[in-house]
N, C-alpha and C positions, 0 to 999 in steps of 0.2 A: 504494500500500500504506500505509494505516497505520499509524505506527509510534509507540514511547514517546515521541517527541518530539515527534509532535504532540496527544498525549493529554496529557504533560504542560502543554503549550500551552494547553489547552482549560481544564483543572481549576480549579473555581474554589478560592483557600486563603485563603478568608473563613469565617469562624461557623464553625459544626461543622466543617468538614475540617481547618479551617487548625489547630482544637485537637483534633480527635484528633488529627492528625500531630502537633503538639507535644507531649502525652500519649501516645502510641503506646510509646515505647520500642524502637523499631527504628531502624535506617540507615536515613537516609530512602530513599537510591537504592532499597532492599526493600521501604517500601511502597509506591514508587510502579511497583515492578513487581509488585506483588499487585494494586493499584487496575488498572493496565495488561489485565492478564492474565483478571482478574473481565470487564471491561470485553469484551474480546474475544470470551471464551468465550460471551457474555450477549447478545451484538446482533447483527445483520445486516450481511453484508457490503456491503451495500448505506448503510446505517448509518454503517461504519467508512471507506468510499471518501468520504460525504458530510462526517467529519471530517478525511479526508485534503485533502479540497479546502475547505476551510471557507471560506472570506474569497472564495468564486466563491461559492456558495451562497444560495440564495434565503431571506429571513429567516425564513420559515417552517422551513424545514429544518433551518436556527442554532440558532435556541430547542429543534427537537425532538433535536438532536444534542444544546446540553448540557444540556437535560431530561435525555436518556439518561445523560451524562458522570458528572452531578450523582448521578443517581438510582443507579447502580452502584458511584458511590463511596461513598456511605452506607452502600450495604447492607454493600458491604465491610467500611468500618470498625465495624457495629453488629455483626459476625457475626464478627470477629478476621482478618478476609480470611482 
């Protein structure tokens, strides 16, 4: 199962994320269960097992889990999660 702790794991907090979370204005623990939760609702379980086992993973799947990580967390923060 996938959980906020390996999502948090995943998230890159460089360039944009790392300053909207500084800018954000929220607990951080909140946004990163809004980013969590975006994340979940948005991808495939299939997806979400491929981030729970990440580091077994073939590097193809790496990139496209945090393509995915990256790209939901964006929309989150561009949209106020």
């Amino acid at each position: 199962m996938f959980t906020i702790t390996d999502y948090y794991n995943l998230l890159d907090f460089k360039g944009d994320i790392f300053d909207a979370i500084q800018d954000y204005g929220m607990p951080f623990s909140e946004l990163i269960n809004g980013l969590y939760n975006n994340f979940i609702d948005n991808t495939t379980k299939a997806d979400q097992q491929t981030a729970h086992n990440f580091f077994n993973a073939s590097e193809a799947s790496k990139r496209h889990v945090l393509d995915l990580v990256n790209m939901w967390a964006y929309d989150s923060i561009s949209h106020g999660i």
